[in-house]
N, C-alpha and C positions, 0 to 999 in steps of 0.2 A: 397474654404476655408475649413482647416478643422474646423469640427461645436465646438471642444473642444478648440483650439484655440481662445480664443476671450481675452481680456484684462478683469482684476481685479483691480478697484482703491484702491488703500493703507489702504484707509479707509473705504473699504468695509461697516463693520458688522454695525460702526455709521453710516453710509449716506444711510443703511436701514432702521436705526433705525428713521433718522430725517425724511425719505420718509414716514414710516408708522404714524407718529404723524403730519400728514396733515389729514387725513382719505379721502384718494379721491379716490383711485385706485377704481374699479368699478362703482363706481357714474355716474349719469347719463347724458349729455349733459349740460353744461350751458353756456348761450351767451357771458359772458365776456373773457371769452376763444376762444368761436368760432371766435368772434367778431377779437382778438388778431392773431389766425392762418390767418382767410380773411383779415386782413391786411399786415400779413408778406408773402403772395402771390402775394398781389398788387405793394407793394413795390419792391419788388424783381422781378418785371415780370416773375413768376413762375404760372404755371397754377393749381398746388397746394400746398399745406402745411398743416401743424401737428403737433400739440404737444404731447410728446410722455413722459410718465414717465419708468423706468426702474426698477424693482423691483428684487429679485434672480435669479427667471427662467422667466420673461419674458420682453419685451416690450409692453407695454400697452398707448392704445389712449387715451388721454383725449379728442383730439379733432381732428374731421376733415376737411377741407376745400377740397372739389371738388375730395373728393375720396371716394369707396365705403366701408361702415359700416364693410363688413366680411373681412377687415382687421386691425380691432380693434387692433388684440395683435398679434404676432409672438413669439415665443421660441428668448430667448434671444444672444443665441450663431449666432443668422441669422440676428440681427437687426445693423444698421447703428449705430444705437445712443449708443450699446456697445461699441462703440467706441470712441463718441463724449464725453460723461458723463468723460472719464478719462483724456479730457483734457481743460485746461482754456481756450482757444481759439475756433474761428469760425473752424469747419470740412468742406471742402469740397471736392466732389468726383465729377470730372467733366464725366467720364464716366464709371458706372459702372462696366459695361460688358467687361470694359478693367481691373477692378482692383481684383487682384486673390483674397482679402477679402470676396468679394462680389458677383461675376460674378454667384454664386450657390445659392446666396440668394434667398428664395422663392417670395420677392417681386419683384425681376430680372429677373428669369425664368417665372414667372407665373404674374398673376392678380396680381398690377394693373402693371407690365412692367417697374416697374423706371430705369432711364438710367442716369440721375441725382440726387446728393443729397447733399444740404448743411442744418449743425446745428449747431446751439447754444449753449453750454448748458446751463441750467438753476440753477445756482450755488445759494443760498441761502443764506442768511446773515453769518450761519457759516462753509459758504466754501464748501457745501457739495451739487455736482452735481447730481440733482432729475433726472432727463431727460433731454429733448433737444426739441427745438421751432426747424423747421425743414420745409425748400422750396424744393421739389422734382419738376423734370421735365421727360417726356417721350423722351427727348430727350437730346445729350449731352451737356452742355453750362459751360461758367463760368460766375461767376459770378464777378463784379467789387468792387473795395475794399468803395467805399460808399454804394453798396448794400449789403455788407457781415458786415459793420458796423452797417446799417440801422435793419438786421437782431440780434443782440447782445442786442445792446437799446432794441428793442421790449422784448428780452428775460428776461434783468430786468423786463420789463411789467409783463410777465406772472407771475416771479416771485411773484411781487410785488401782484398781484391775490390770489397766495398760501398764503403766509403770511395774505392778510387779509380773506381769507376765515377761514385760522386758527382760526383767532383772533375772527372772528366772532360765529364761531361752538364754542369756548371755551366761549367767552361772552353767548351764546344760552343754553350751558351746566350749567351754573353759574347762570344764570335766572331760568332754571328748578327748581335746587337744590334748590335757594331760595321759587321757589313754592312750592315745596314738604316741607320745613321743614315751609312755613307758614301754610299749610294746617294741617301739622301736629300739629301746635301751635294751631290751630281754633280750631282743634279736641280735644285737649289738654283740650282747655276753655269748649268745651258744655262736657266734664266728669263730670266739676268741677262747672257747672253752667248753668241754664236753655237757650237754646237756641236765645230768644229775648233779653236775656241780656248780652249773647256773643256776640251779634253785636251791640248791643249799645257800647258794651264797644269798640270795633273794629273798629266802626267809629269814636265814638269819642274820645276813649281815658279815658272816666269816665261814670259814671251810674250814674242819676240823684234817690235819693232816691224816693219812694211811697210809699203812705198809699195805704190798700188795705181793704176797709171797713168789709169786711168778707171774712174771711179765714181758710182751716181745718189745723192743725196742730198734726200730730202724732211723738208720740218716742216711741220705743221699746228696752230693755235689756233684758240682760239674767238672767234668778234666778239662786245664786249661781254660777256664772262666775267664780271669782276666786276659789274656790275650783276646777273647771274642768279646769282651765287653770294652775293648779298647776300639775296637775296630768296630763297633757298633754307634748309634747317637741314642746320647739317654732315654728319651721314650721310646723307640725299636727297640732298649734292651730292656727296661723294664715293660713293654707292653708280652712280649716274649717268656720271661718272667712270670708275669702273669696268666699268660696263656698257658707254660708247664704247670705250675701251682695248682692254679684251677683245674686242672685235668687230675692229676694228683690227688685232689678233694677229694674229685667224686671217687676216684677209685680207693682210699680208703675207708671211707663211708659204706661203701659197697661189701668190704672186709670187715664191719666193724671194729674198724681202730679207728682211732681220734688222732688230726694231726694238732700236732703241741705247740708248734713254731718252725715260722723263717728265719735265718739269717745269713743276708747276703745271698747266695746260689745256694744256702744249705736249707734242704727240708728235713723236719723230724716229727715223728706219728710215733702210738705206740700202738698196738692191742694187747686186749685182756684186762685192759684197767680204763675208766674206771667202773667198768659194768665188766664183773670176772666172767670166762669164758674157758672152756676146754679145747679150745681150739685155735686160741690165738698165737701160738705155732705156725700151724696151717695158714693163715688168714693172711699171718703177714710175706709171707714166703711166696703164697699166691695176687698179693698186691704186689709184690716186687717186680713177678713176672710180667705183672700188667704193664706197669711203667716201663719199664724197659721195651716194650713191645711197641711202648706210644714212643719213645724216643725213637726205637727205630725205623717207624713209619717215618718221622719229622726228618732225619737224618735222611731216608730216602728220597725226599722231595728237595732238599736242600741240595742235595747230589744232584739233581737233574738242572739245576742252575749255578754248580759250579760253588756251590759255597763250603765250606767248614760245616760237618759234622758237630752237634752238640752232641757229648758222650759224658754220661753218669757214671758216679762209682755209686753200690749202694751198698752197706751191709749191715746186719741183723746180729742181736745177741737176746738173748732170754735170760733171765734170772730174776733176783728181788726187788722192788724198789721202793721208793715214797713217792706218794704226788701230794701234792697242795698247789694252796694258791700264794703269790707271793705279789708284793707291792700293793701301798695303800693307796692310791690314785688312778693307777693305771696297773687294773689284775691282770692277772698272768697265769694259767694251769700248767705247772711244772713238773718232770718226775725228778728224782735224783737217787746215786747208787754208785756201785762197782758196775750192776749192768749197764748201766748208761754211757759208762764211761769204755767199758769195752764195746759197745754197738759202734759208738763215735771210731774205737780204732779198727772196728774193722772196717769202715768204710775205708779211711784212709791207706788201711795196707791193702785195700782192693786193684780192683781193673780197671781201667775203661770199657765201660758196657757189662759189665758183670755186676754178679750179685754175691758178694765175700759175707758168707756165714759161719758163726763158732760152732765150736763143737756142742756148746751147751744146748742151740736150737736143731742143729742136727742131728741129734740123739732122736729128741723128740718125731721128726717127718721125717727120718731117712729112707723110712720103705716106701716113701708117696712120691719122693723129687727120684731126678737122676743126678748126679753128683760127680764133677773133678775135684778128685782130695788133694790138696796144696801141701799137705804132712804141716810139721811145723814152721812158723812164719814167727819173726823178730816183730815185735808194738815196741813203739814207745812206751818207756819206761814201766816196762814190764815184762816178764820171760818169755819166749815164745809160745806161741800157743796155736793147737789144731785148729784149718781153715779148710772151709768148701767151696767153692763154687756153684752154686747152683743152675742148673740147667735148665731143667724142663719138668713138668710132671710127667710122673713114669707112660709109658703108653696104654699100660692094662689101666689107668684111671683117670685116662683124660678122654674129655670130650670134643678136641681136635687136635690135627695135625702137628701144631706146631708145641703142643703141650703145654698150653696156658690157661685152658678151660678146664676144672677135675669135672667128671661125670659124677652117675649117683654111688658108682662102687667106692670113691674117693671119701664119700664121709661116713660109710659104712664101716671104714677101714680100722681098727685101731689105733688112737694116736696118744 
């Protein structure tokens, strides 16, 4: 045979294309297949058989019945089923070594010695021949027209295996994707909300509101916003923005508070809810110190090129509050209260660069901070009320200089 001679079905370049959107070619053994070849041997009194797929350059085994493994694939211009594949009907070649197609084939001359061969092809709902189901013998025979029928049936079988292995690799594909974009929805909810209450809400569907008898509640703005947001271009100012925010994150993450929401240059976090804590006093009064710490490095670099200082006001209140979730479309983890509403005014009656705390959270860590007492301070609409400034942690409990780090005496302390 010459090896360039071999037959081209019509529709070549589609019936490669419907071959490769099966995804089987080198895959590894499975039984419904084998199961399918050891039957179309039995049937056929053939003492073996094979299904074979046919791809550009070569023949390749899906499967083999009673033959050895290192003749998985052949070069396609030497395989039988280049031949079979081109036509609708059963192939059979009752002696090989008699037929000049074949008589040079390496499975003729050599290992495993076939002297017979009948196939099938395996034609596919749109007409397009994959390979060939395929009974070989080491000797010459024919085969009878119930056995050569018997063999066709079966080939719908195999068929019939491709198609739902498809169906099932595309169903398995379609499962994935649903996991990856619900994971990416879970991930979605804890950006936007504290972790226990993304899965409440993901079991069930809604969040049961809470009181949470004490709680710290911080906001922080910027002095002077809008004049530096004027003088800035929109993505320099929210890239900047973003780069305080995110630094923020980490640092109450680090405190375990949860931050609740932006709006505009305002941040607000709370701790001790919604996972209670004894310490979330402490916690937030030591993430205040952080931020301010990170402004004032940023303030010191902006100084060395002559620019405007960005400068926070931050302040703290503690007391009771609720959280839930609110809106049906787009959730939201909210607290609400008197204390909320006094954290909000103490920021406002604060500083630039300070950190203005009520007397409610001052109670609680006043022997851990060092403290400037403001006495009483006018709020809007509401009566004056005692304000601190917070400073530094005290120096017997901190573990540096500048009194932002506590040591281990710091949470040994009573609070």
């Amino acid at each position: 045979m010459d090896p360039f001679d071999h037959p081209i079905p019509e529709n070549e370049q589609l019936r490669l294309q419907a071959l490769h959107s099966y995804n089987i070619l080198d895959t590894s053994p499975e039984i419904c297949f084998d199961e399918l070849s050891e039957l179309a041997a039995q049937v056929c009194g053939c003492p073996a058989a094979y299904i074979s797929l046919v791809d550009d350059t070569r023949q390749w085994m899906k499967s083999l019945c009673n033959l050895p493994s290192i003749i998985c694939e052949v070069s396609r211009e030497y395989a039988m089923c280049s031949r079979t594949i081109c036509q609708h009907d059963v192939v059979q070649i009752p002696d090989l070594q008699l037929d000049e197609r074949f008589k040079t084939s390496p499975f003729v001359t050599g290992i495993p010695y076939f002297r017979y061969y009948c196939g099938a092809p395996l034609i596919n709902t749109q007409g397009y021949a994959l390979g060939s189901l395929c009974v070989v013998d080491f000797e010459p025979r024919i085969l009878e027209h119930r056995e050569r029928e018997a063999l066709r049936q079966l080939s719908h079988q195999v068929v019939a295996q491709l198609e739902m292995r498809r169906a099932m690799g595309a169903l398995q594909a379609t499962q994935r994707e649903l996991e990856a974009k619900q994971t990416e929805a879970e991930q979605l909810m804890l950006n936007v909300m504290p972790a226990s209450i993304a899965h409440e809400l993901h079991q069930h569907k809604a969040v049961e509101p809470r009181f949470f008898p004490n709680a710290t509640v911080m906001f922080t703005d910027f002095y002077g916003f809008t004049k530096l947001a004027d003088a800035m271009a929109p993505r320099n100012l929210v890239d900047t923005l973003d780069q305080f925010f995110g630094a923020f994150d980490g640092i109450v993450s680090q405190h375990r508070m949860e931050r609740l929401k932006t709006i505009g240059d305002s941040y607000m976090c709370v701790a001790g809810m919604p996972e209670e804590n004894r310490t979330h006093f402490a916690d937030a009064c030591l993430a205040a110190l952080k931020m301010r710490t990170f402004l004032s490095r940023y303030a010191r670099e902006r100084a060395k090129i002559r620019l405007d200082p960005w400068q926070m006001r931050i302040g703290i209140n503690t007391g009771p509050v609720v959280g839930g979730i609110i809106g049906q479309h787009k959730f939201a983890y909210d607290v609400w209260g008197h204390a909320v509403n006094i954290a909000s005014r103490m920021e406002s009656a604060g500083e630039p660069g300070r950190i203005n705390v009520s007397e409610n959270t001052y109670g609680f860590v006043k022997h851990l901070f060092d403290w400037e007492p403001r006495g009483a301070v006018d709020i809007k609409n509401a009566a004056p009320m005692q304000m601190y400034f917070l400073e530094r942690i005290k120096p017997e409990f901190s573990a540096d200089e500048a009194g932002t780090i506590p040591n281990d005496k710091f949470w040994v302390a009573p609070i």
